[in-house]
C-alpha positions as CSV (number, residue, x, y, z in Angstrom):
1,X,18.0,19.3,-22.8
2,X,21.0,18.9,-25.0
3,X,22.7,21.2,-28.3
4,X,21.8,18.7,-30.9
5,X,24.9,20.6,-32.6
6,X,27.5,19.7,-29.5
7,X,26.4,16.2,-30.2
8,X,27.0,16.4,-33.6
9,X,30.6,18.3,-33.4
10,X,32.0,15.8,-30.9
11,X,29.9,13.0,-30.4
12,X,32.8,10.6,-28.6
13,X,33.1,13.6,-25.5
14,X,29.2,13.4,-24.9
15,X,29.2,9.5,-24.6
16,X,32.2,10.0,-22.2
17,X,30.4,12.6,-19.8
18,X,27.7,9.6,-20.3
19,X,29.5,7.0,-18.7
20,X,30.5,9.3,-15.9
21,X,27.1,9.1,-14.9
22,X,27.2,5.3,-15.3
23,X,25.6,5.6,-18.4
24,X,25.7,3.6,-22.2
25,X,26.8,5.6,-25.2
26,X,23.7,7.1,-26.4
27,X,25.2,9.1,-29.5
28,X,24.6,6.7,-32.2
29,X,21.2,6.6,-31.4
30,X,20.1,10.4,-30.9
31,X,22.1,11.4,-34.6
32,X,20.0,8.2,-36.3
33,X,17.0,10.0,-35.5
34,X,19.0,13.5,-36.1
35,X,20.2,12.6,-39.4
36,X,16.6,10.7,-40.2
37,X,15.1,14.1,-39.4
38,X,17.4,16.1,-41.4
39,X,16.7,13.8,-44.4
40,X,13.4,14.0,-44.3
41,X,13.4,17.6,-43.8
42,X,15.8,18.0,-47.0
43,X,13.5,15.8,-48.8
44,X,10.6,18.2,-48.5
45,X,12.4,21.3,-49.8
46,X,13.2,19.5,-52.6
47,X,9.6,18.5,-53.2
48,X,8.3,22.1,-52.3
49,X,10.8,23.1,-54.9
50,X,10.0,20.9,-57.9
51,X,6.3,21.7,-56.7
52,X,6.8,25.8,-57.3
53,X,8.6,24.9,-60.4
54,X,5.6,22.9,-61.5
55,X,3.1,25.3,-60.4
56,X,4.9,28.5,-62.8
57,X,4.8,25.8,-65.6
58,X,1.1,24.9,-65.4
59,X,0.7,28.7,-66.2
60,X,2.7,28.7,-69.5
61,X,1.6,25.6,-70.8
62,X,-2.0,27.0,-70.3
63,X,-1.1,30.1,-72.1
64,X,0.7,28.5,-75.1
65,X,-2.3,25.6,-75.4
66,X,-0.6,22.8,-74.6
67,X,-3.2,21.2,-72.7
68,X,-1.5,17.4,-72.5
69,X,1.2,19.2,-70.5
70,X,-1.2,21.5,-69.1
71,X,-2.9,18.2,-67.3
72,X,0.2,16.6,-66.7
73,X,1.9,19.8,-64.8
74,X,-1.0,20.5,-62.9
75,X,-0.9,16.5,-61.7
76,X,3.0,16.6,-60.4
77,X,1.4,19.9,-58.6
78,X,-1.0,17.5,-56.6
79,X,1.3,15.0,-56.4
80,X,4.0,16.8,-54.8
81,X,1.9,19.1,-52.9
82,X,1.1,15.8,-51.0
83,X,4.7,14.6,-50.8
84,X,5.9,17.7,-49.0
85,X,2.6,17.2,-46.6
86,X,3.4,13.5,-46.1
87,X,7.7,14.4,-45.7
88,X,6.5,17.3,-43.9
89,X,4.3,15.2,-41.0
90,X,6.9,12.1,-40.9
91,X,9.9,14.5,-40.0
92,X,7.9,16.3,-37.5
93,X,7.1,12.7,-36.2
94,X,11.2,12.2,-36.3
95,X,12.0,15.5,-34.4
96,X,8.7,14.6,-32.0
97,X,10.9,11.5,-31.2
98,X,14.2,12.9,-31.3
99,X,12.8,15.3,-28.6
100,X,11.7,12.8,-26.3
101,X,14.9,10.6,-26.4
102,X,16.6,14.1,-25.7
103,X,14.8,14.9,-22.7
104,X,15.0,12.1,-20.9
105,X,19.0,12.0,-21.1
106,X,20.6,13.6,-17.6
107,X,22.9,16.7,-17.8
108,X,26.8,15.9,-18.5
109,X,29.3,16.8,-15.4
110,X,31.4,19.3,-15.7
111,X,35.2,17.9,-15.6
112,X,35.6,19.1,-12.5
113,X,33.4,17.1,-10.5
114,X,34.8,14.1,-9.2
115,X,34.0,10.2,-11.1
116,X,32.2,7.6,-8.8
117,X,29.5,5.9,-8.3
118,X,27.6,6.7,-5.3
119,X,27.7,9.1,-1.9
120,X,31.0,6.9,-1.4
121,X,32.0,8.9,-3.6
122,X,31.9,12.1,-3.0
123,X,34.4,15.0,-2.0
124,X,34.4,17.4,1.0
125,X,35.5,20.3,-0.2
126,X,34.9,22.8,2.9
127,X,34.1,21.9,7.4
128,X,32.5,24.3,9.7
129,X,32.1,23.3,13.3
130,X,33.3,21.0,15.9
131,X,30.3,18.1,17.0
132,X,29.8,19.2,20.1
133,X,30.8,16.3,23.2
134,X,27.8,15.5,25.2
135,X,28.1,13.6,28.7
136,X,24.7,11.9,28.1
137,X,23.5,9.9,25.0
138,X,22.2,12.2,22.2
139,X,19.1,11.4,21.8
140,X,17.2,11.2,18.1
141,X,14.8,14.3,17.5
142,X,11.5,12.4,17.6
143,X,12.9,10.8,20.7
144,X,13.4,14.2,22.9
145,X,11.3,14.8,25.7
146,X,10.9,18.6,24.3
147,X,9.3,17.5,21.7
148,X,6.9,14.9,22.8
149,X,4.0,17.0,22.9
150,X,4.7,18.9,19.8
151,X,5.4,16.3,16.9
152,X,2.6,13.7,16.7
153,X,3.4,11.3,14.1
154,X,-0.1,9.5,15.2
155,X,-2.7,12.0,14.4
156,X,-0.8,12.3,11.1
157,X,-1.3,8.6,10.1
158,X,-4.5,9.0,11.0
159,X,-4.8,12.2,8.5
160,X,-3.0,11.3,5.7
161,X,-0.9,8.0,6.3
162,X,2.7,7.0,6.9
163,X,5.6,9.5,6.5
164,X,3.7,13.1,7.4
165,X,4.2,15.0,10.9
166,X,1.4,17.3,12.9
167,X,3.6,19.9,14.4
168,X,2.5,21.7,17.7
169,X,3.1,24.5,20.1
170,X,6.2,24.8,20.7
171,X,7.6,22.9,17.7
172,X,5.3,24.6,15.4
173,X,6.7,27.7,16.3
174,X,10.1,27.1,16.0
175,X,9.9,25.6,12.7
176,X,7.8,29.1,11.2
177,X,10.6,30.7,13.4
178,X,13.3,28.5,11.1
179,X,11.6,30.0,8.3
180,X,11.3,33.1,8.6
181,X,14.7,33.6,10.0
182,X,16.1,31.8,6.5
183,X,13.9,34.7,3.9
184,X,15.1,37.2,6.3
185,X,18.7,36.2,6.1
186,X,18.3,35.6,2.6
187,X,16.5,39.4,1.2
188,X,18.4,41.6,3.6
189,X,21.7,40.1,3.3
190,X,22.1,38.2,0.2
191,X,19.9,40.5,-1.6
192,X,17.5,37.7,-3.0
193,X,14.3,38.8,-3.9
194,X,11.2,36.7,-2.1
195,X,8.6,35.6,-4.0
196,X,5.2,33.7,-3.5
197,X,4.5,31.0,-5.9
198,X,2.2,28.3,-6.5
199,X,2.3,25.2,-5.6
200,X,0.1,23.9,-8.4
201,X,2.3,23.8,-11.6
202,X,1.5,22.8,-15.2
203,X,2.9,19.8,-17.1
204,X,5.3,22.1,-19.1
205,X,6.9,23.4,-15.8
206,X,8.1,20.2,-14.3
207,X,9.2,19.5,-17.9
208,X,10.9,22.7,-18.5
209,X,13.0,22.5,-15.0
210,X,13.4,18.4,-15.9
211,X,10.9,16.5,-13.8
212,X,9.2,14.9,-16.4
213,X,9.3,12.7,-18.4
214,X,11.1,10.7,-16.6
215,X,10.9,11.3,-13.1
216,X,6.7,11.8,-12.9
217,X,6.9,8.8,-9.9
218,X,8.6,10.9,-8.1
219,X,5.9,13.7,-7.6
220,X,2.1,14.0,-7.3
221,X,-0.3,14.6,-10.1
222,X,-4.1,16.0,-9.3
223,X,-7.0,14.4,-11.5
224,X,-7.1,17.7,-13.4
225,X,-3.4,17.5,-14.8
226,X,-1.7,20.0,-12.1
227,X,1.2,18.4,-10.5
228,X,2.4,19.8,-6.8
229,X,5.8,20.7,-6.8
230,X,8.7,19.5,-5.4
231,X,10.6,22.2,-4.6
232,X,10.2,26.1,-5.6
233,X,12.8,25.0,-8.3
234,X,10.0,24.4,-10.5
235,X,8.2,28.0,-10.1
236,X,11.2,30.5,-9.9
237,X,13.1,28.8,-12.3
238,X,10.0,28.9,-15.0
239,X,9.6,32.6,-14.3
240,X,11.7,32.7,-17.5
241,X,10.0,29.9,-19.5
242,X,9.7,31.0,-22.9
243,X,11.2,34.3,-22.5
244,X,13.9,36.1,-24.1
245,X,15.4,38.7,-21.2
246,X,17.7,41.9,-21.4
247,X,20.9,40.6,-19.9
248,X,20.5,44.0,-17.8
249,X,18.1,42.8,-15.8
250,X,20.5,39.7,-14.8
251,X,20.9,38.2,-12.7
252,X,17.9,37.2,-11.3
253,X,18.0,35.9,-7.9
254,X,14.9,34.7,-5.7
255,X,13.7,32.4,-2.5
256,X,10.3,31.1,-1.9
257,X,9.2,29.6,1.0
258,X,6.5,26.8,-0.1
259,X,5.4,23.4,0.9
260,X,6.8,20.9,-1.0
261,X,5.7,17.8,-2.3
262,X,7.1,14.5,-3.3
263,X,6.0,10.6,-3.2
264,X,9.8,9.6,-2.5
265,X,9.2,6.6,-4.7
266,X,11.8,3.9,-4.9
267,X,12.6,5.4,-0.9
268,X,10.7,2.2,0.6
269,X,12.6,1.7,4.3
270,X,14.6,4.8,4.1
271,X,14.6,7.0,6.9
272,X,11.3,6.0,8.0
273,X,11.5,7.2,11.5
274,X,10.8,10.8,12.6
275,X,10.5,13.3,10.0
276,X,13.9,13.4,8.3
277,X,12.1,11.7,4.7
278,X,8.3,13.3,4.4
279,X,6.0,13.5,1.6
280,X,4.7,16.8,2.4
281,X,7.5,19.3,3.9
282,X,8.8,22.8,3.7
283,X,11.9,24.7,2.0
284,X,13.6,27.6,1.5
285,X,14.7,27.8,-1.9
286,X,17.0,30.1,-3.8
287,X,17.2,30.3,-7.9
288,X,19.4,32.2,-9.8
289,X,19.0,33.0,-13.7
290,X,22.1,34.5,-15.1
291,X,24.4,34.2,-18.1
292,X,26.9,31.8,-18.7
293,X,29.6,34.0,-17.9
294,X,28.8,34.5,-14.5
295,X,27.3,30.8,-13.4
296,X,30.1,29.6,-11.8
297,X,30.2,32.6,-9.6
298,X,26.8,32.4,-8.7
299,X,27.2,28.9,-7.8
300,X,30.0,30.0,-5.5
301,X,27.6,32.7,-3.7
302,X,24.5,30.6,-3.7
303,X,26.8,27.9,-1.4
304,X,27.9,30.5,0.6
305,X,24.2,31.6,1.4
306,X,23.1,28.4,2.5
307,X,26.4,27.8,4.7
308,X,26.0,31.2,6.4
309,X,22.3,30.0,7.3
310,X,23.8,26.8,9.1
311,X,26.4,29.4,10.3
312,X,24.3,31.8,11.7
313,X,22.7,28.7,13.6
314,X,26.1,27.5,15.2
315,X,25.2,24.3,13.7
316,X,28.9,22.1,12.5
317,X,28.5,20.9,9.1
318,X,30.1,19.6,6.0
319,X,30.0,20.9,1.8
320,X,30.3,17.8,-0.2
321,X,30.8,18.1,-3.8
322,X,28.7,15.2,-5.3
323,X,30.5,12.9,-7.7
324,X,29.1,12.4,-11.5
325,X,27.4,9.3,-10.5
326,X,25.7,10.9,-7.4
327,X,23.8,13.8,-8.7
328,X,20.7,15.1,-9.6
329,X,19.8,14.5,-13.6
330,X,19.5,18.0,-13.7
331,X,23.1,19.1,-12.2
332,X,26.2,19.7,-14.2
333,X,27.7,20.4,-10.6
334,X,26.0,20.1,-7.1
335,X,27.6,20.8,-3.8
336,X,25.5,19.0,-1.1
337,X,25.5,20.6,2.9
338,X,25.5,17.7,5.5
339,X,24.6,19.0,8.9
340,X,25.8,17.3,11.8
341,X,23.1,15.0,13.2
342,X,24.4,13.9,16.9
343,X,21.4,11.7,17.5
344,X,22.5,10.2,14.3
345,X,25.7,10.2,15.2
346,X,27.0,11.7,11.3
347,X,26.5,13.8,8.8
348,X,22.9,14.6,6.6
349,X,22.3,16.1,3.9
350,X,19.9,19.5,4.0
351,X,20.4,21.7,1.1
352,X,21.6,20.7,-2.5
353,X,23.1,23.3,-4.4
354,X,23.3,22.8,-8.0
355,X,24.4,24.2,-11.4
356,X,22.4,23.4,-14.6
357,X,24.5,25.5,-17.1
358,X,21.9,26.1,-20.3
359,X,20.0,22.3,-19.7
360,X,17.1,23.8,-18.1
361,X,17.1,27.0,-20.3
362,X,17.2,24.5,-23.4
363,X,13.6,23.0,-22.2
364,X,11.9,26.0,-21.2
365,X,13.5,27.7,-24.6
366,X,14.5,30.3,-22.1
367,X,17.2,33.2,-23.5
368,X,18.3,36.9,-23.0
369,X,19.7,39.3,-25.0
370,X,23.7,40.5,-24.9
371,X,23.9,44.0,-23.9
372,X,26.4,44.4,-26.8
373,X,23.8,42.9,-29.4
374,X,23.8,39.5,-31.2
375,X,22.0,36.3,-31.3
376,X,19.9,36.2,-27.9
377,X,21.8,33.4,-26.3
378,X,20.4,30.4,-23.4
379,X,20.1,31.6,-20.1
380,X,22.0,29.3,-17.3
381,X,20.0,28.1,-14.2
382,X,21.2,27.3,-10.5
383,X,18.9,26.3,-7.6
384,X,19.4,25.0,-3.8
385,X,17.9,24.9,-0.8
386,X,18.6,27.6,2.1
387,X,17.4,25.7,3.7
388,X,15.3,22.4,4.0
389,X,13.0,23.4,7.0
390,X,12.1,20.7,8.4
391,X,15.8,19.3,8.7
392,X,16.7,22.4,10.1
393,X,14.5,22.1,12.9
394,X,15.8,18.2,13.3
395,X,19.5,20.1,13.3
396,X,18.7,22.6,16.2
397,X,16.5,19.9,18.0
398,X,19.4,17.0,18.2
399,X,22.6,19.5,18.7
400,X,21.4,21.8,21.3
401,X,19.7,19.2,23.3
402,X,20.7,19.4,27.0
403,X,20.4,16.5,29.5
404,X,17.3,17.0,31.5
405,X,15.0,16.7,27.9
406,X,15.3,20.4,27.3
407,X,16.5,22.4,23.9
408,X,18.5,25.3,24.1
409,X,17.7,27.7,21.1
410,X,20.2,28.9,18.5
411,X,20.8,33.2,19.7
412,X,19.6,34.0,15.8
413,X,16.2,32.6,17.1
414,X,15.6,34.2,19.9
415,X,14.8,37.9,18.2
416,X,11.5,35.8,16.2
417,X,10.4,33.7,19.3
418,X,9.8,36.6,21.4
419,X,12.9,36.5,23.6
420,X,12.1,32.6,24.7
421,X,15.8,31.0,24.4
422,X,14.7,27.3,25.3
423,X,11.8,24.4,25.0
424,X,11.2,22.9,28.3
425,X,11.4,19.3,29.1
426,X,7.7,19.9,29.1
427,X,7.4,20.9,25.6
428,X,7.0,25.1,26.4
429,X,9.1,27.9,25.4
430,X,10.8,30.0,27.8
């Protein structure tokens, strides 16, 4: 959410970082509603101050007799006892609304991220890798013969419907390998701490980390109110919702391995083939809480901990950074990884790593308090994959595919597949 005060100060700059995004001025309207609230609010004091007077006169004019004015003080006391109720409820109602416009509006770009419109867009800012040259066509993951027995996208549609995966043998056990390899990477290396969250989150979470209001189409809802989450994003970063933290305990930085949920509405006829766009899949995720001081640091380390994964799998890949019109509504600055997809034949996305600066903190009224004393300030917020596990898995499949249907496995693998450095034409690890 936005400083109603940065508005206020310098209201021309936030319509600018607006129409970065594509966006119409919005400014007018929020300080309408801000200076309607302020009125209102203003209004009331001054009622609730001409009531007090009031109610010390009623006293006196008891005291001295005067029972006309006696009758007429202790009226205005009713009177404007129900004025500051009524002034009191209809700028509640004000801020109520001035809220809601707020939270729908997407975070502004920091001026360093590039203007445009769409992935067209974007910047590559770092390249790791040469695409390796087959002599035989590359093949698309679904399509290899090594995985034939071990991805049924029929028994799936049969469970659940289009755009889900059964995973099997083999497969199965190289994607929990994918996994398991990332949190190990991540806690003994990057010094991440690994948590186990739910998956089941509260209305005021996907609020507080900017899901809703406006983006509830994109996720699932249970009849009970729960929604699933998206991404770990919503859990780790709400560890904080509502808190105010010692800034010696920051920063905070944790991965969570968790399924993940999302409808991909408005995705109709997008990547509908294999498992590269699922409703149900699995991540990886890193969040970081720190303070605003050290944010752009950590969005500098948390980049480098999701290359080094793709690294550390020999798999070539790209770090985009995203321009104003292409990111998330949450971002003030993403850098997206594009792994090399040979069957493809180009780059895809797999992990997202973003900044927020305080616009999370702002809706989860999250905040910590300087080691040096003074107003507890709003905490900053960064998040990204590390990876997406399922895409990983697509990665390895297509780029260390081998002629006769076979997959040679990434040496980082081998240690948590029990030696076996290849799936067989036949769909076996050996």
């Amino acid at each position: 959410m936005h400083d109603i005060r940065a508005i206020r100060d310098n209201p021309a700059a936030f319509d600018a970082a607006l129409a970065r995004r594509g966006l119409s001025p919005m400014s007018a309207a929020i300080l309408s509603l801000d200076e309607a609230r302020r009125g209102l609010i203003h209004a009331a004091e001054s009622a609730q101050a001409e009531q007090n007077k009031a109610s010390k006169d009623v006293g006196a004019a008891k005291a001295r007799g005067d029972d006309a004015e006696f009758e007429r003080l202790r009226a205005l006391v009713a009177e404007k006892k129900a004025e500051v109720a009524r002034l009191g409820d209809e700028a509640k109602a004000e801020d109520a609304r001035l809220t809601d416009l707020l939270l729908t509006i997407p975070n502004l770009p920091y001026d360093d991220v590039p203007d445009g419109k769409d992935e067209h867009d974007n910047v590559e800012i770092h390249r790791h890798g040469t695409p390796r040259s087959f002599d035989f066509k590359p093949l698309e993951h679904y399509q290899l013969p090594a995985v034939q027995t071990g991805m049924d996208f029929t028994t799936a549609a049969k469970l659940s419907g289009s755009r889900f995966v059964v995973l099997m043998g083999a497969v199965a056990r190289l994607h929990r390998a994918l996994a398991q390899f990332m949190l190990d990477t991540h806690t003994a290396e990057h010094s991440l701490t690994e948590a186990i969250t739910p998956v089941l989150v509260t209305s005021d979470m996907m609020r507080g980390t900017g899901q809703l209001p406006k983006f509830g189409e994109d996720s699932y809802q249970t009849t009970n109110g729960w929604w699933l989450i998206p991404t770990a994003e919503v859990t780790l970063t709400n560890f904080v919702h509502g808190d105010t933290v010692d800034e010696a305990t920051l920063p905070r930085r944790y991965v969570a391995h968790t399924q993940c949920f999302r409808s991909e509405a408005g995705s109709a006829g997008r990547d509908t083939a294999g498992m590269l766009r699922q409703h149900q899949f699995e991540k990886v995720e890193m969040v970081t809480i720190c303070t605003p001081d050290t944010s752009e640091a950590e969005h500098a380390r948390m980049t480098k901990c999701a290359e080094a994964i793709l690294e550390k799998l020999d798999l070539p890949y790209r770090t985009m950074k995203l321009c104003a019109g292409d990111m998330g509504a949450g971002a003030r600055r993403t850098h997206d990884l594009e792994v090399w997809l040979p069957g493809q034949n180009t780059y895809r996305e797999i992990s997202s790593v973003s900044t927020c600066g305080d616009y999370q903190a702002r809706r989860m009224n999250a905040r910590f308090r300087p080691a040096g004393g003074g107003k507890p300030e709003f905490l900053h917020t960064l998040n990204g994959s590390g990876l997406a596990v399922g895409r990983t898995l697509i990665a390895v499949l297509e780029n260390w595919q081998e002629a006769d249907g076979s997959v040679t496995l990434p040496a980082a693998l081998h240690p948590y597949l029990g030696g076996k450095t290849r799936i067989t034409a036949e769909g076996v690890l050996a």
